[in-house]
N, C-alpha and C positions, 0 to 999 in steps of 0.2 A: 502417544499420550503426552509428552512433553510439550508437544506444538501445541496441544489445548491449551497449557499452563500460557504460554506465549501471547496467547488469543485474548485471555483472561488480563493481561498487562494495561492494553492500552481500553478496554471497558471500564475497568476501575478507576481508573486516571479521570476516565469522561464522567463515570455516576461523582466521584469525589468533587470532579468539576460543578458539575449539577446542583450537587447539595450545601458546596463552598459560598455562600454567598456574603460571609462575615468580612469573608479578608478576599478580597476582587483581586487581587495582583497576585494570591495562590491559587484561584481559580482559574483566572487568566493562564497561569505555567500549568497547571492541571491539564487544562483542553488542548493548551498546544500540546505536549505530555503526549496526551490519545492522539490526536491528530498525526504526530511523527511519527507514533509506534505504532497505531494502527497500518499508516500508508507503507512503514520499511518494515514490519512481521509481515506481514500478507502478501506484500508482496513477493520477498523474497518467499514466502510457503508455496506460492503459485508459481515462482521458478522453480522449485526445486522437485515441486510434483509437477510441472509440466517437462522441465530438463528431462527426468528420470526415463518417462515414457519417451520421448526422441529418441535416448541414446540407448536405455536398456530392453524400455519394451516394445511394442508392435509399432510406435512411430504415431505423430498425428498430421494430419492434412496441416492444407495448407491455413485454412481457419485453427485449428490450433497454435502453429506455428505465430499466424496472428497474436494469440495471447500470450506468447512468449514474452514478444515484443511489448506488451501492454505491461507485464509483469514488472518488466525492466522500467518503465515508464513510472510506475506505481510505486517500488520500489526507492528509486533512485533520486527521481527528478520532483517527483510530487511530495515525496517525503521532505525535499531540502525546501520545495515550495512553501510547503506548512508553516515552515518558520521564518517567512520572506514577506509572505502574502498568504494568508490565511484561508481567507474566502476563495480566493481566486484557485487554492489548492484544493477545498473542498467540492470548486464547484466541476472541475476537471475529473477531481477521484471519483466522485460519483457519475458522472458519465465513462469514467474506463471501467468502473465494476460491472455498470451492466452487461458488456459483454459475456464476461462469469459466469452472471445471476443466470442470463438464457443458456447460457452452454449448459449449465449447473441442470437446471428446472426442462430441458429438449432433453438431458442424459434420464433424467428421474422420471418422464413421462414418455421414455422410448424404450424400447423394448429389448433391443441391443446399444450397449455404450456407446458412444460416438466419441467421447474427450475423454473420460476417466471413467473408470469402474466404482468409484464411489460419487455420484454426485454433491452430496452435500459436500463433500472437501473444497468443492466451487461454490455453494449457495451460503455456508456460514458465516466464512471469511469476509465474500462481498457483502454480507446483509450486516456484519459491523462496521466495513468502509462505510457505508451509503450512509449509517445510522448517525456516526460519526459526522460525516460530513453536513446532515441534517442541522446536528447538534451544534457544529460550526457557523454556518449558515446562518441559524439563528440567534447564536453568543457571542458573537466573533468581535474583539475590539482592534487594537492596533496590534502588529505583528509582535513576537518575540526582537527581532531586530530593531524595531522602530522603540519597544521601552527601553531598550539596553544603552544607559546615560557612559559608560565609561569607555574606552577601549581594550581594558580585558574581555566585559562581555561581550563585546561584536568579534572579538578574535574569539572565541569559546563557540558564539552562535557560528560564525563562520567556518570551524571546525566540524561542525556535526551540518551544516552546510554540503561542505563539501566532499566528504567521506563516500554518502550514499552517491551522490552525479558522480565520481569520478569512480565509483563500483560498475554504476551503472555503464556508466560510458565504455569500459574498459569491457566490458559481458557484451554490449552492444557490437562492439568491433572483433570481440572474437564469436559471436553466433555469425556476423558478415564473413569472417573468413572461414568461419567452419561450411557456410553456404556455398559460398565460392568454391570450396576447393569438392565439395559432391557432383555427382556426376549425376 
């Protein structure tokens, strides 16, 4: 129930964005706002439901194992994008959710699970990236980095930067060596 609460963070940020049109440069941190939290909540919620089943339960093929990988992508790399390049992050994140969205929507229209026992834990999550990203798509002005006039704020941007790539990186090269070392 907590993880809903999480999910609820970065929609608000985007309606607030939405309805912000008084003051453009709180809107502007608004949408980037969703766009960060959206790509790093979700992502990390789809490692850590997809982790669980590799390690505790029945295991997933090699197509899940696939969304690991994307998770980490989603996560880590697209999230530091968001505040780099905006569009370029949105137009990525929405192409790595669809993966999700079908695993989500083949689990909910099959008859035995194939990726998770709940699908919607795949179909909600994507269907905020994608919407998000929509949102982006079509609001999207210069990056967080590119307004930040001083250099405290490119060291601040640069912090939240780099935090999630170097998460991600670091989860990347140990699922490589947990790979490696299975038989």
């Amino acid at each position: 129930m907590g993880l809903l609460w999480l999910l609820l963070l970065p929609l608000v940020a985007g309606y607030s964005a939405a309805l912000n049109d008084r003051s453009p440069r709180v809107a502007a941190l608004l949408a980037d706002l969703a766009q960060y939290l959206s790509s790093l909540i979700i992502g990390l919620l789809y490692w850590v439901l997809l982790s669980m089943l590799m390690t505790y339960g029945p295991g997933v093929s090699i197509w899940g194992f696939g969304l690991v990988l994307l998770s980490f992508l989603l996560a880590g790399y697209l999230s530091a994008l968001s505040l780099l390049a905006p569009r370029l992050a949105a137009i990525i994140a929405g192409i790595t959710v669809l993966p999700f969205l079908l695993a989500g929507l083949y689990d909910l229209l099959s008859k035995t699970p194939t990726f998770v026992r709940q699908p919607l834990n795949l179909i909600f999550p994507g269907a905020i990236v994608l919407g998000i990203s929509v949102f982006m798509l079509y609001r999207s002005g210069p990056s967080l980095w590119s307004r930040q006039k001083g250099l405290l704020g490119k060291i601040i941007v640069a912090a939240f930067v780099l935090l999630p790539a170097l998460w991600a990186t670091s989860a990347l090269f140990s699922v490589a060596m947990w790979v490696s070392r299975r038989e």
